[in-house]
C-alpha positions in Angstrom: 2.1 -30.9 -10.4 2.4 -27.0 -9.9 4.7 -24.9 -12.2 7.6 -23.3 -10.2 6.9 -19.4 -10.2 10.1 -17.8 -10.5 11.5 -14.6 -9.1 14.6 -14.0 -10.1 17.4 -16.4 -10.8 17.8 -19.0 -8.3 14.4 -17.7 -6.1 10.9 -19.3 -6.5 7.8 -18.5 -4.9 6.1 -21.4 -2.7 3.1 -19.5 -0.9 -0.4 -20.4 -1.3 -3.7 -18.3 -1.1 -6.3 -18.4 1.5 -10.2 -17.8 0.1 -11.8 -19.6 2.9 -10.8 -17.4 6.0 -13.7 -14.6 7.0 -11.4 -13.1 9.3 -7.5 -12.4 9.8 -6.7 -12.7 13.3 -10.0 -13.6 14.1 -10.8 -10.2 13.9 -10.3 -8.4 10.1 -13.0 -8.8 7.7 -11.2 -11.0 4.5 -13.4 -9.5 1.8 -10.6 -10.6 -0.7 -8.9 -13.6 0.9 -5.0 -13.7 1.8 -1.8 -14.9 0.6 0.5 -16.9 3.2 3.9 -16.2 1.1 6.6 -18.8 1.3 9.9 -18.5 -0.9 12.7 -21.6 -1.9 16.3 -20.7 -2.6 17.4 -23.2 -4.8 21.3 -23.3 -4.4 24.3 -25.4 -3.8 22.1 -25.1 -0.5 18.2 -25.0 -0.4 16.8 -22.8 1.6 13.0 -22.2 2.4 12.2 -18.4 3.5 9.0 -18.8 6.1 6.4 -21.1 5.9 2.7 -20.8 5.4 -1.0 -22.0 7.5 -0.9 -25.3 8.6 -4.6 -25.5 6.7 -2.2 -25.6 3.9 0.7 -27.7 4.2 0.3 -30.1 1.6 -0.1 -27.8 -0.9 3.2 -25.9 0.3 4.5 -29.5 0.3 3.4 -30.2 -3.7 5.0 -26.8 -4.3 8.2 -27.5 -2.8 8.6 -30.9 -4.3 7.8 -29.5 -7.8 11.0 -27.4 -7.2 13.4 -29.9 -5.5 12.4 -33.2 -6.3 14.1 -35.3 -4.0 17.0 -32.6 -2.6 16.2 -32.2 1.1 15.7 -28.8 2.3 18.8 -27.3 4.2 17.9 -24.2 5.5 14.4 -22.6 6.8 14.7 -19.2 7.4 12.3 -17.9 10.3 11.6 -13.9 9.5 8.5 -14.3 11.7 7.0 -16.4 14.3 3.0 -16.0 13.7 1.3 -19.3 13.2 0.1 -18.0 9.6 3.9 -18.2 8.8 5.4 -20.7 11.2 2.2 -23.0 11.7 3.7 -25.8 9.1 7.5 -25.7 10.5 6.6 -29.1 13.1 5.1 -30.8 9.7 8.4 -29.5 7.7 11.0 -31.1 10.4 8.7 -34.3 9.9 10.0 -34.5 6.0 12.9 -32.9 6.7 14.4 -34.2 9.7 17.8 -33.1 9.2 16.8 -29.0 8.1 18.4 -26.5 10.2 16.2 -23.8 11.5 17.7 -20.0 11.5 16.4 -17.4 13.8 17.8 -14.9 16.3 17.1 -15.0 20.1 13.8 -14.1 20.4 12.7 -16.7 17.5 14.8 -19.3 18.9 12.6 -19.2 22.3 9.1 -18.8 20.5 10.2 -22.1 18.6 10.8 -23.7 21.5 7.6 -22.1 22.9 5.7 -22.9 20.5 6.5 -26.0 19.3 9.1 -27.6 21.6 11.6 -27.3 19.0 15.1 -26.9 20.3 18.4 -28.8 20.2 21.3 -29.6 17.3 18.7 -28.4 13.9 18.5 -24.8 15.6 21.1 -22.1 14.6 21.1 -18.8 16.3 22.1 -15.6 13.9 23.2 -12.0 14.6 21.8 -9.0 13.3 23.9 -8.7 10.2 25.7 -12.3 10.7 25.5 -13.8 6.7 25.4 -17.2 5.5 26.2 -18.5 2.2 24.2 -20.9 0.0 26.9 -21.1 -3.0 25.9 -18.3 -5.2 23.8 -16.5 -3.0 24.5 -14.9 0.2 21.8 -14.4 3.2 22.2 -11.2 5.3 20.0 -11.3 8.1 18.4 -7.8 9.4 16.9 -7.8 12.9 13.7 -5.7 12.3 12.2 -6.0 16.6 8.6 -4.6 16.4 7.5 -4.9 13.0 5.3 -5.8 14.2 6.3 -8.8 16.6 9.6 -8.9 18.8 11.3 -11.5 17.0 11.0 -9.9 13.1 13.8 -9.5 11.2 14.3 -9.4 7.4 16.2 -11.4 5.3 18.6 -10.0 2.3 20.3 -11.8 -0.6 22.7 -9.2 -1.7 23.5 -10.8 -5.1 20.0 -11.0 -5.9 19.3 -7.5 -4.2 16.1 -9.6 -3.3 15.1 -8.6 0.4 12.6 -11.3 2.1 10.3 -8.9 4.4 8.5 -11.1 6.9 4.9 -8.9 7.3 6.4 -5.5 5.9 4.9 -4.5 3.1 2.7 -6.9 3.0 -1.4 -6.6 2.3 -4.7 -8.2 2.2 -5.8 -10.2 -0.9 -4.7 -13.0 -3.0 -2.7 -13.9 -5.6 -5.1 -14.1 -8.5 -3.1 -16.1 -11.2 0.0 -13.6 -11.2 2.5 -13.6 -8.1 4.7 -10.4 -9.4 3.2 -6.9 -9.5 3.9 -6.8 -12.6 1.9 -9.3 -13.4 -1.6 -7.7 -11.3 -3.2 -4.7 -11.3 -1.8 -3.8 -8.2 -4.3 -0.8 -7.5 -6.4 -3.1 -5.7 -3.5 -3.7 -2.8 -3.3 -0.3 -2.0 -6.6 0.3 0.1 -5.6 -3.3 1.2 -2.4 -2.7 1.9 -3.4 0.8 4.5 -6.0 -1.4 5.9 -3.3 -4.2 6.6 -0.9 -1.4 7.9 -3.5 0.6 10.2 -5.0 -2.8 12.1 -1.9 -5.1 12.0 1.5 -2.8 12.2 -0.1 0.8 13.0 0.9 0.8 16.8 4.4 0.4 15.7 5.4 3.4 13.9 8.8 4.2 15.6 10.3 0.5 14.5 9.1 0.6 11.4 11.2 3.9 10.9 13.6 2.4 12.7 14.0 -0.5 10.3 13.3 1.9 7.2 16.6 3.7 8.2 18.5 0.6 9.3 17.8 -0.6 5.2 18.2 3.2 3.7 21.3 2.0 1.9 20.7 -1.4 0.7 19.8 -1.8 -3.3 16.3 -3.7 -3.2 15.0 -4.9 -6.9 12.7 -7.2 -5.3 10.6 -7.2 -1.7 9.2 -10.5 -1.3 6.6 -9.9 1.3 4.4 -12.6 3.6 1.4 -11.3 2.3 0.4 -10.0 -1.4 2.0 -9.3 -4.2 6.4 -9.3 -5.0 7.3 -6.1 -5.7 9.7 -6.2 -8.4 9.1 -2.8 -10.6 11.0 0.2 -9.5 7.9 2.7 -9.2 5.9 -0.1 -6.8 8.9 -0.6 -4.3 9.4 2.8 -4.2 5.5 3.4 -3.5 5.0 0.7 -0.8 8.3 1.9 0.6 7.0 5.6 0.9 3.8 4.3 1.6 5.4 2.9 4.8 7.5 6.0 5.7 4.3 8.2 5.3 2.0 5.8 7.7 5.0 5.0 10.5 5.2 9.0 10.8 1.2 9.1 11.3 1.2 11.4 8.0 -1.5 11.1 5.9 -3.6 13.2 3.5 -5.8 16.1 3.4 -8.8 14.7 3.8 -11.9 13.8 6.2 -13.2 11.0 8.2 -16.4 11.5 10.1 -17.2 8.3 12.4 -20.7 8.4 14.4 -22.7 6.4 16.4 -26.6 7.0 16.4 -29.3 5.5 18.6 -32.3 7.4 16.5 -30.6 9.1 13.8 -30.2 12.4 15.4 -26.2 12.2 15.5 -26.4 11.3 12.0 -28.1 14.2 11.3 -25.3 16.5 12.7 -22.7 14.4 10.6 -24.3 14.8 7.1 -24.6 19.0 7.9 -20.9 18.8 9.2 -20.1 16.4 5.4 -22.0 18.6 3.5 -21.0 22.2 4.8 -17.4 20.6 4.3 -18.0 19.9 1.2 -19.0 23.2 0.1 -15.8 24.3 0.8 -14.3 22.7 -1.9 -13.5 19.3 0.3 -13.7 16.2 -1.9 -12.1 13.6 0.1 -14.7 12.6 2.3 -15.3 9.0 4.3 -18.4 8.9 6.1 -19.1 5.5 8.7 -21.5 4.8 10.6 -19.8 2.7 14.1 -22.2 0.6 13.9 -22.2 -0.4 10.1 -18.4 -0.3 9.1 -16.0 -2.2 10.3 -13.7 -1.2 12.6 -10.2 -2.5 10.3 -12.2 0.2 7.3 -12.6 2.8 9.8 -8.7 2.6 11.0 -8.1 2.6 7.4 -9.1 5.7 6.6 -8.0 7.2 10.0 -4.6 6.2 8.5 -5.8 7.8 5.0 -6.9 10.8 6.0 -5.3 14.0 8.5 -8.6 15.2 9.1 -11.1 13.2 12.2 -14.4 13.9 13.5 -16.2 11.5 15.7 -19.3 12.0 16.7 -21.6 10.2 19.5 -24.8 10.3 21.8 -24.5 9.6 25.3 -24.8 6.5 26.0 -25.3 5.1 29.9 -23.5 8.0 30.8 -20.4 7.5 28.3 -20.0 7.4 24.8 -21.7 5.1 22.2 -20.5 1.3 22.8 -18.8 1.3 19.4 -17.5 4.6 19.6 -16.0 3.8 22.6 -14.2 0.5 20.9 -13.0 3.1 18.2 -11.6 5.7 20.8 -9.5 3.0 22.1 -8.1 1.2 19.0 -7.0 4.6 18.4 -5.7 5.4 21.1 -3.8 1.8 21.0 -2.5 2.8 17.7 -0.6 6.0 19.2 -2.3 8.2 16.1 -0.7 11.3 15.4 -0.9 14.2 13.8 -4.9 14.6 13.1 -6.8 18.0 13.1 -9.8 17.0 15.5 -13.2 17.8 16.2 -16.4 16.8 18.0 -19.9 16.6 17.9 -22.7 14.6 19.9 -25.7 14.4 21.2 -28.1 13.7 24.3 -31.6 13.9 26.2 -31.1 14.9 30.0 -26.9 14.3 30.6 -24.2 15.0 28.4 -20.8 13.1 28.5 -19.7 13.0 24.7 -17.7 16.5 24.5 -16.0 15.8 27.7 -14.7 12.5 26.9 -14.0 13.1 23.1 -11.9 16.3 24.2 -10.0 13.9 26.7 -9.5 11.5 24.0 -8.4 14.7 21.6 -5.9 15.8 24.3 -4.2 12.4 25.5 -3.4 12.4 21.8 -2.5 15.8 21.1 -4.3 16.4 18.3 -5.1 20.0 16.8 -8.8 20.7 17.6 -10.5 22.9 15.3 -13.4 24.0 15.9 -15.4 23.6 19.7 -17.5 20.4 19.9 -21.0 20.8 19.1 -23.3 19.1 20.9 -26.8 18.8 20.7 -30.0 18.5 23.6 -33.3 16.2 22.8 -33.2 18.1 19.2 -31.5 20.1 16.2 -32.3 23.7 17.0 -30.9 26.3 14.2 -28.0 27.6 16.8 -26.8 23.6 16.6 -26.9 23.7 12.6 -25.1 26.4 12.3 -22.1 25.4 14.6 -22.1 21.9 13.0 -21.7 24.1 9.4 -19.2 26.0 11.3 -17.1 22.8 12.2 -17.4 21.6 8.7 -16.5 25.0 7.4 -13.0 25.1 9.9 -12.0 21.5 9.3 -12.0 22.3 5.6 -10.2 25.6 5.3 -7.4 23.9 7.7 -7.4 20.4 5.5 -7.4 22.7 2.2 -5.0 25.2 3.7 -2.4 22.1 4.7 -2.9 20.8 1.3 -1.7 24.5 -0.5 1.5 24.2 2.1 2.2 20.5 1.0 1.9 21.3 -3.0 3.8 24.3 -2.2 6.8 22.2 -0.7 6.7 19.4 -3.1 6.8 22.0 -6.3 10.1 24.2 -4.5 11.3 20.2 -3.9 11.3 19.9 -7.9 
């Protein structure tokens, strides 16, 4: 029988972790595993906040009945619709056949979509429309976007506990503790950007959309659907400005240099541009080769870093296959705000600068230095405009930093 892990008073976590899924989505590398977060209200009226993976509905089943014995469930509280959350709600009506099921509009058709749920057990909900359990109140937030249309967020004001769906949520498990305070939440961070740049990035203007909409409300918990509850003061306000920061495409001074390379000769140009960088006092530095790193660790740091260079040779008359694939994730992610440059290289046709300069353009990024591109081999003229690119990107990386520490010391 599993120990109920509690909250705070009358709130219990229910979620299990997932260490046997390679890849979120289908698609992002699980180095770490993930945690499907459920939560159980226990009240004059129970209610069950999101569910978990079907894969694991009768351990969510085990937990729940450690908590309520034989109490039915009367409430489940839909913040999100993605079968990782609401893949065990047909297997929930089936042991609780008289639960009523609380989403707004666009909920209410996925679960009929979905899972041909409808009818008498279905309650539709406002944004800000509450419901009371007894002690605790449930204020529901309507949150479109984040990341899917149907999100919203879920507040107990008396509890000042606020049930997230996916924001603020991050890759990893729950290794023995559930509460930040009981993890060494470090780990989430990188996890947390990675989860934020592949699964939410796209949707920056919601996201500060629903930041503002919750601006005033008193949080001393943010019960995510993935990774840890934050509970202490200095994480919420962290994963909170962590959130700001990445929905507004800011990010710190720092570079990312992404190449493709057939023979080895692009690489070449990317260490001189690194290294050249790095002489100018740049230490934050993320080298990846396309065709090594993973896409989801290459987004990452896009979403890190302010400072890009992506390099390619021509490939079939375009860019590198992988590069390409990285151009448009991008470019999917409407990425802001980045200081740009260039480099490639070819044998008898070039198409790198021209399409990487297109790309730079469409997304209005600041290009600082002119590409550099290099023909069948590295001649000294090519060396020292890839130093020169290195060189520029640093002084405007460094220079930005001096103007942020500058604002943040007159801000004290």
């Amino acid at each position: 029988m599993y120990k109920p892990i509690q909250i705070t008073k009358d709130i219990f976590y229910v979620g299990v972790n997932d260490r046997t899924k390679h890849l979120f989505e289908n698609l992002w590398p699980l180095p770490k595993g993930v945690s499907y977060n459920s939560y159980l209200i226990a009240d004059e009226k129970i209610a069950l906040i999101d569910t978990v993976d079907l894969c694991y509905a009768d351990v969510f089943f085990q937990k729940i009945a450690s908590l309520t014995g034989i109490r039915p469930i009367d409430y489940l509280i839909v913040n999100h619709m993605e079968p990782d959350h609401s893949g065990s709600i047909a297997w929930l009506i089936s042991k609780f056949p008289n639960i009523r099921i609380i989403g707004n509009k666009r909920t209410l058709e996925m679960l009929k979509g979905f899972y041909g749920i409808d009818g008498d057990n279905v309650l539709l909900i406002q944004d800000m429309e509450e419901l009371s359990l007894g002690n605790c109140t449930l204020r529901f937030y309507l949150t479109p976007m984040v990341h899917w249309p149907e999100t919203m967020m879920t507040y107990v004001p008396e509890r000042k506990t606020l049930f997230s769906g996916d924001a603020f949520g991050t890759f990893g498990t729950l290794d023995g503790g559930v509460l930040d305070r009981q993890l060494l939440t470090e780990q989430y961070r990188d996890e947390m950007i990675r989860y934020y740049s592949n699964i939410v990035g796209k949707f920056g203007s919601p996201v500060q959309t629903a930041l503002k909409k919750l601006s005033d409300v008193e949080i001393d918990a943010i019960c995510s659907t993935h990774g840890p509850v934050w509970t202490q003061k200095k994480d919420i306000e962290e994963v909170v400005s962590l959130y700001d920061r990445l929905s507004r495409y800011e990010a710190e001074p720092g570079l990312v240099i992404a190449y493709g390379s057939m023979y080895g000769h692009t690489e070449q140009l990317a260490e001189i541009i690194a290294t050249s960088a790095a002489e100018q006092g740049l230490r934050k530095i993320a080298i990846h080769n396309v065709s090594k790193s993973h896409e989801s660790e290459i987004l990452r740091d896009v979403f890190t870093y302010s400072g890009l260079i992506i390099g390619s040779p021509t490939y079939n008359n375009k860019l590198y296959p992988a590069v390409e694939n990285l151009i448009s994730a991008l470019q999917s992610r409407s990425l802001k705000n980045r200081f740009f440059g260039c480099f490639g290289s070819f044998t008898w046709s070039d198409a790198t600068a021209k399409q990487l300069l297109s790309f730079a353009e469409s997304s209005d990024f600041e290009l600082v230095a002119d590409p550099v591109v290099m023909k069948q081999a590295m001649l000294q003229d090519v060396v020292e405009r890839a130093r020169n690119m290195g060189q520029a990107m640093a002084r405007r990386l460094l220079s930005r930093a001096e103007v942020v520490t500058d604002i943040t010391e007159n801000c004290h």
